[in-house]
N, C-alpha and C positions, 0 to 999 in steps of 0.2 A: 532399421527404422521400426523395428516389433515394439518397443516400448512405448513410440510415439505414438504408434496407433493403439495400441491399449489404452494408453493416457488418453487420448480423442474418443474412445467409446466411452471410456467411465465418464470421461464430461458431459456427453449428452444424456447418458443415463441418469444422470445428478441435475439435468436443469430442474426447476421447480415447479414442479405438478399440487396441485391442490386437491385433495382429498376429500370427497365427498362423507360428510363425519357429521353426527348430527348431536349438539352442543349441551341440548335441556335447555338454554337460555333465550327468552323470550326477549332482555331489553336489557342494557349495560347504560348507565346513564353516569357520569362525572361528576362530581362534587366541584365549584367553582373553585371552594376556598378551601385544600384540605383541613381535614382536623380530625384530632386523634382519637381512636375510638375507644377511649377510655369512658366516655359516657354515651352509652349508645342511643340514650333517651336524648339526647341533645337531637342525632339526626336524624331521628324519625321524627323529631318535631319539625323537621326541616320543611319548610314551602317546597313544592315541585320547581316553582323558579330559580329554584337551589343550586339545581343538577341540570344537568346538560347531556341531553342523547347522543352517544356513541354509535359513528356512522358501524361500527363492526361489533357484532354480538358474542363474538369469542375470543377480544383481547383485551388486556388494559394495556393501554398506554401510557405511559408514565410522563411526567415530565421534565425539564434538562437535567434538575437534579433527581432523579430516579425516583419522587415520590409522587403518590396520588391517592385519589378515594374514589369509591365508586359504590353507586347503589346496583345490584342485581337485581332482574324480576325472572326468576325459575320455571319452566313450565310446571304445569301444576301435575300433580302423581301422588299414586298411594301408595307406592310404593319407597323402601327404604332409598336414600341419597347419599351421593358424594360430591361437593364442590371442588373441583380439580383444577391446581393452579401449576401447569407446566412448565418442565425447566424454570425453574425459580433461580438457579444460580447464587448470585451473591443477593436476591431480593430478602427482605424479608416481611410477610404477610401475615398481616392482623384481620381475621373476619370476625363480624357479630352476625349471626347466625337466629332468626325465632327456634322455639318460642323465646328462651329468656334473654338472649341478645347477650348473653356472656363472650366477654373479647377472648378470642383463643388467637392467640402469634405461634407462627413456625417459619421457621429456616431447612434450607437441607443438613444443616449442622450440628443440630438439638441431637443428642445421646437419646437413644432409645433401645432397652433393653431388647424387647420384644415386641418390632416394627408388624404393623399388621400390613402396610404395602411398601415397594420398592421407593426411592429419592427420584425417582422418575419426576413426579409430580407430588405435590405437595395436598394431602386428602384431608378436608373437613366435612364431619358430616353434618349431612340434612335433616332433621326430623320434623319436622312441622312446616306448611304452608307459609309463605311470607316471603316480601323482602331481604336480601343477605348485602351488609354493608362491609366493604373490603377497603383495605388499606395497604398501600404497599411502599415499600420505602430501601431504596437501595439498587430497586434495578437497574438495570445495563442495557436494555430492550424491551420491547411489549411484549408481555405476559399473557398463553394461551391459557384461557379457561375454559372450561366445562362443566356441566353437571349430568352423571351417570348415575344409573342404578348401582347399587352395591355390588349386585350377581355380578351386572357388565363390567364394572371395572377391576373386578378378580379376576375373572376371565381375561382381559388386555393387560393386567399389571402380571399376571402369571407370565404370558407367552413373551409380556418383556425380558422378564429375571430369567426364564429358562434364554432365551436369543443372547442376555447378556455373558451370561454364568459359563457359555457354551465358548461365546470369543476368549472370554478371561480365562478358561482350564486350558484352553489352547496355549495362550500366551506364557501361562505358568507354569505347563508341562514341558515348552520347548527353554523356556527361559533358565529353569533349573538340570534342565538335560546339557545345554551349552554350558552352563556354571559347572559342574560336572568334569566336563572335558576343558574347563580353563586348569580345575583343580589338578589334572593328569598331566594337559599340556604347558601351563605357565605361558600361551600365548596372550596378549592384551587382547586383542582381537574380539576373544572368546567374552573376557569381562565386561567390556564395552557394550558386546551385543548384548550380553545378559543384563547387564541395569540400565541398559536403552529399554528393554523390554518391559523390564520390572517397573521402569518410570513410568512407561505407556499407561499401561496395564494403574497402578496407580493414580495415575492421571485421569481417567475413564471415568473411574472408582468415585473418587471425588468430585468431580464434575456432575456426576449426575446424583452425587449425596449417599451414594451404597456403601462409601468406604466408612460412616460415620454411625452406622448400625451391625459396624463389625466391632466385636469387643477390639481385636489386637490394635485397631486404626481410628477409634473414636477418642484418643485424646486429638489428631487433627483436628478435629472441628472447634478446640478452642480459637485458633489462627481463622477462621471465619477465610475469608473470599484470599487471604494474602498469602495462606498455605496450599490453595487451588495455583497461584501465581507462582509461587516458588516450586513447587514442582514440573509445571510445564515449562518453567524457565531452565530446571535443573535438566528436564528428558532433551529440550532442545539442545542443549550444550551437550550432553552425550552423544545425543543420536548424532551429531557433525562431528565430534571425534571418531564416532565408529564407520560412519562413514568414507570420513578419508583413511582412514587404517584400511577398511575393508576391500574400499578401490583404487587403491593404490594413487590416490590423486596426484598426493606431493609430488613423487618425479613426474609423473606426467603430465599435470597442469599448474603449476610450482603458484604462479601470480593469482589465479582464482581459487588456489587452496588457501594461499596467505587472508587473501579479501571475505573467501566465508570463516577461516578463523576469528578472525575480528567483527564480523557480521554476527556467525554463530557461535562465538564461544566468551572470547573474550570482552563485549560489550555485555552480553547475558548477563556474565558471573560479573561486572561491574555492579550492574543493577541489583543482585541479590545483595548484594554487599549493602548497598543503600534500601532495599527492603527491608534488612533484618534491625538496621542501623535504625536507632531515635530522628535522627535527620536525614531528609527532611519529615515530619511529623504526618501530612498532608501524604498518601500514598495514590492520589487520584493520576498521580503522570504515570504511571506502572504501566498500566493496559493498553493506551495507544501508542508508547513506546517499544512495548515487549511484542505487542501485534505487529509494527512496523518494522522490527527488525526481523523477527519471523517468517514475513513474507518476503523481507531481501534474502535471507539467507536461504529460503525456499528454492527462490530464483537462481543466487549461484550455485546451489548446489544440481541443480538439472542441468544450470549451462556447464556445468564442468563435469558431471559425470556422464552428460552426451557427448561431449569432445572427447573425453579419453574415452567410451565406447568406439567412437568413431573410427580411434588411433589402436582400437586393438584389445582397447583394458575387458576382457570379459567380463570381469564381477562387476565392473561397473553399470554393465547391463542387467544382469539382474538386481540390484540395488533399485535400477528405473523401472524396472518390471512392479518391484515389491513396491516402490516411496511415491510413485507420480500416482497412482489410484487413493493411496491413502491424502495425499496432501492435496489431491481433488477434492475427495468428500468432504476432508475437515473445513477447505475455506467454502466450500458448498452449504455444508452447513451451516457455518457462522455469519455466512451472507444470509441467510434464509430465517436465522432465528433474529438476526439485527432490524431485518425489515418486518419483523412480526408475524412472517407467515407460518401455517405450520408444518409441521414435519413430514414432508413421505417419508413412508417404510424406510425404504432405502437410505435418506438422510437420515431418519432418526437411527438408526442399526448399522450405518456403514460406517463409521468412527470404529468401534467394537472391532466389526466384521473384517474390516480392512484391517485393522492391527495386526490379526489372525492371520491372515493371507500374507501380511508382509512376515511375519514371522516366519509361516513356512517358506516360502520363496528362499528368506535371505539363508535359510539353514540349508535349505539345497544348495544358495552359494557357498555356505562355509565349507559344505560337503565337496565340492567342486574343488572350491579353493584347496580342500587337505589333498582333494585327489590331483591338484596341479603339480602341489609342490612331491607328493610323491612319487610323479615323474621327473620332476626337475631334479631330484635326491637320485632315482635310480640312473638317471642317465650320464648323471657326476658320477653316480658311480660304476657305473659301465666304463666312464672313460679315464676315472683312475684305474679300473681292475683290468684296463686291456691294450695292448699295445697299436698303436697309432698306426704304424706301416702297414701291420698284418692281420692287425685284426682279433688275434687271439689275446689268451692273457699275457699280462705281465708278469713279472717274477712277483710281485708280490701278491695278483691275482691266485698265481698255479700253487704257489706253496700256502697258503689260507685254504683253497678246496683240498691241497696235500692232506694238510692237516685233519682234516674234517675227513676224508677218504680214509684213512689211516684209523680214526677213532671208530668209522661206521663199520668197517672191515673188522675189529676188536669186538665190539660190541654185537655185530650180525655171524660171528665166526664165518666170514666169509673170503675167498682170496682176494687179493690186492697186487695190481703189481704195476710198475712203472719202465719206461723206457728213457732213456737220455737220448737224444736225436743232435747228433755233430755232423753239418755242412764237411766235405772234407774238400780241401784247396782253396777256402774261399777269400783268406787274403790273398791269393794270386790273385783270385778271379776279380776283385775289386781295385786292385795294382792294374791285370792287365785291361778290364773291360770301363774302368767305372765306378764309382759308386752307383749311377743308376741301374747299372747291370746286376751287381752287386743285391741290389734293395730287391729288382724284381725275380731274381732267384728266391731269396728267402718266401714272396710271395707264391711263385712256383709252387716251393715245398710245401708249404702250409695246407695250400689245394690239392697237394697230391696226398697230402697224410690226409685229410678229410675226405676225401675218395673212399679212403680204405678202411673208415673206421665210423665206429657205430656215435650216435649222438649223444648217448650218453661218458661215451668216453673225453677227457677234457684236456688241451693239447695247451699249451702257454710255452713264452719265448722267454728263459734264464736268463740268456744273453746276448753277444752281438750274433752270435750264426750256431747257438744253442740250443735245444727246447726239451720239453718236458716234456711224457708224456702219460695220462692216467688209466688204467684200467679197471677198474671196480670189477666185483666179481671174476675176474678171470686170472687163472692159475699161468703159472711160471713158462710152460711148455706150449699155453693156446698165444701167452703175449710172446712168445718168440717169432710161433708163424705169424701173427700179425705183424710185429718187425720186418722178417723176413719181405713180405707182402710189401711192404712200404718203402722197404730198401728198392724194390725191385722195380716201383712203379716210378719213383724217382729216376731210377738210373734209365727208364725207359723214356719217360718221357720231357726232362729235365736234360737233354743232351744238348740239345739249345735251346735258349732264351734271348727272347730279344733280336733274334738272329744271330748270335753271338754262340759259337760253340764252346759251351764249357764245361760240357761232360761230365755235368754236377753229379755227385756221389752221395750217400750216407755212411757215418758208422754209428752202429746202435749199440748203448748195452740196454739190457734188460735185466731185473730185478723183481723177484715178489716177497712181499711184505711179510715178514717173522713175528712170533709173538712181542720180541721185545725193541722190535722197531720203532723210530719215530719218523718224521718226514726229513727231519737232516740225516740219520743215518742212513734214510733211502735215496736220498738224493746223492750222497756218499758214495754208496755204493755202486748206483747205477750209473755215476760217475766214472769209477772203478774199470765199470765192463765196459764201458765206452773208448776208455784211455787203453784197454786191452785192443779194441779193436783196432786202434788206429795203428798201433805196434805190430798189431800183425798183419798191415796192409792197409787199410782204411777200407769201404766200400764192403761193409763185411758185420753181421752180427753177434753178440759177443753173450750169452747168457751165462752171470753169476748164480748158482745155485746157493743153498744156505751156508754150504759149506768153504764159500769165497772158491770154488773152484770154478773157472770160466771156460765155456762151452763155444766153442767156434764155428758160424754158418758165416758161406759167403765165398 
């Protein structure tokens, strides 16, 4: 339940608090009838019966179709000014401004080499006492204004661009550090999450007009409000594939992965298709279509990555850790800017700020996720390199460390020496007792060679009642007593098993490794001294020296 209740604190943290901010604006009053303020001497000739007082002094509100006019009255100041028109968005605003009333129009879109403030808000300035007549045409929402001194709003538009500059280095340092590791790994996983990021992060960009006073990204802003559309159209269609890659949804919730495919991907990429397309002409059904599907896809995607939480799926928790805080604030926000209120802190920064966070988050799942499958890889292979009955290696386990024993022994000029370990009577013993008899002797033995022997030493089973045994560092005459040792703890305590008297035996040979050795001529060998011993009795160890002459204890 950890993510539910994160998601429940970030909610209240995001209800809408109102900011005590104080605007410069004395009086907002509406133009009945707009009109363009190509002639600005028309509306100052304008009767007072003209305009119409706006019950709220620091917003326009538009009308259905997103345009209006408005007369401002400023508090008065000697000082230098800026009319501040907020999240502008897709608006686009024409002020006439005293003394000369010259029309100046901006968008957050206009190319500008050398921006003197952030797309934050849209800055015209003040220089003279008077009336300032605004036009707006294109919004989506009521439009927060203000008027600040110049110091004050470099001071506010500074601690924006550093808060903003600070989420997006985050997003771009972890975005290119994942791309990176797709580059090494070739998993999808990786890409997904990196141009989920990079769309985010994009998406920020332009929304709030920063990306269009960057040389590499200001040919966007020819595509005006339908390039802001296509991109969060594009991150949403990612972010659900990387999504379900990341939390494994499909097997484990098959029918609501299908339903947010379709929700978030494939209706998305339908719509762009008809965005970019001449038809239809009219692109006004985009927004409350692309919103409404966003918010279902929203929805399946927390109902289906709490239920595979539920069932076990780990990353799908952190997924809800990183995704329910951010898809909090964003519809926090767009509920808050839709009703014309304005921004707390927190809404205004926590789009950004939340990116960031889900960014880190999901990279400690990637992190997880490499370190799951690193377990799942070593335990494959634990149980391909070892034998199932007993525990040790396989033959294919003991001759791969052979090998590598064999080269470190070459390379460290150090000894090397191996023993063969032969069960002796053990087809009787599985004739007269059993196979189960049979199976818990070899377990017997196993425990009684590991009794006697150090942990670096490495013990694997060749064959049916066969084994291997490794000694690093130790010469020809210390691995005999150790032999010795093991023959003897066997035959001691190995007399019965199972209750079953079978007076299990060893015969050992021993071998140590020559300059021109490899691990089949030591297995050869030690072979060799093994088959010696059994000839001269069984129960008995057999040491080959270089000379293929064999030594007899026992």
């Amino acid at each position: 339940m950890k993510p539910v209740w994160i998601a429940a604190c970030w909610l209240l943290l995001c209800l809408p608090c109102l900011p005590a901010w104080a605007d410069g604006i004395v009086r907002v009053e509406r133009l009945a009838q707009p009109q363009p303020l190509t002639s600005p001497e028309r509306l100052r000739d304008l009767p007072d019966s003209a305009f119409t007082a706006e019950p709220d002094a620091r917003q326009l509100r538009s009308a259905r179709d997103g345009r209006g006019a408005w007369r401002l009255r400023p508090e008065s100041s000697e000082e230098s000014r800026v009319l501040l028109v907020y999240h502008p968005f897709s608006a686009q605003v024409t002020v006439a401004a005293p003394p000369d009333y010259l029309p100046r129009t901006a968008t957050i879109f206009d190319a500008d080499p050398s921006p003197a403030h952030s797309r934050r808000a849209l800055a015209f300035p003040l220089t003279a006492a008077g009336p300032v007549y605004v036009s707006v045409q294109g919004a989506r929402y009521p439009l927060q204004v203000a008027v600040r001194t110049s110091a004050d709003y470099a001071v506010e538009d500074h601690a924006h661009v550093r808060v903003l500059w600070l989420s997006m280095g985050v997003l771009i340092a972890v975005s290119l550090v994942v791309l990176l590791f797709w580059t090494q790994l070739r998993e999808r996983v990786y890409l997904l999450f990196s141009a989920s990021m990079l769309l985010q992060l994009l998406y920020v960009l332009c929304a709030y007009g920063d990306a269009y006073t960057l040389p590499a990204l200001a040919w966007l802003g020819r595509f005006g409000v339908a390039g802001i559309w296509f991109v969060a159209t594009s991150s949403t269609i990612v972010t659900v594939l990387f999504l379900i890659e990341f939390a494994d949804l499909r097997p484990r919730a098959p029918w609501l992965t299908r339903a947010l495919l379709v929700v978030g991907a494939w209706l998305p990429l339908l719509m762009l298709a008809l965005l970019v397309s001449p038809w239809p002409a009219n692109k006004a059904w985009f927004p409350p279509l692309g919103n409404g599907l966003l918010m279902l896809a929203n929805l399946l995607a927390v109902i289906a990555l709490f239920l595979v939480w539920l069932r076990g799926g780990r990353h799908a928790g952190f997924v809800l850790i990183a995704w329910v805080p951010l898809v909090t604030v964003s519809t926090a926000r767009a509920m808050q800017l839709s009703a014309g209120v304005p921004l707390t802190p927190l809404l205004e920064y926590g789009l950004p700020m939340m990116q960031a966070f889900a960014a880190v988050v999901l990279v400690l799942g990637l992190a997880d996720r490499m370190l799951t499958f690193r377990r799942e890889r070593d335990v494959a292979q634990l149980h391909a390199e070892h034998d199932a009955l007993t525990g040790v290696l396989n033959r294919a386990g003991i001759i791969n460390r052979l090998d590598r024993a064999v080269a470190d022994a070459r390379r460290k000029r150090q000894p090397l020496s191996v023993l063969f370990l032969d069960l002796d009577h053990f087809k009787a013993i599985n004739d007269r007792y059993g196979h189960p008899v049979g199976d818990a002797c070899l377990c017997a033995v196993t425990e009684s060679i590991h009794s006697e022997t150090m942990p670096a030493y490495q013990l694997g089973r060749i064959g049916g009642e066969e084994f291997l045994l490794l000694l690093p560092g130790i010469g020809r005459l210390a691995a005999r007593d150790t032999a010795e040792q093991i023959r003897r703890k066997v035959e001691r305590r190995c007399g019965e098993v199972k209750g079953m008297p079978v007076a299990l035996t060893l015969s050992i040979g021993v071998v140590e490794s020559g300059p021109d050795d490899s691990a089949a001529s030591l297995i050869q060998r030690a072979d060799a001294a093994m088959y010696t011993a059994k000839h001269e009795g069984r129960n008995r160890v057999v040491l080959l020296d270089t000379q293929l002459t064999p030594t007899a204890l026992g």
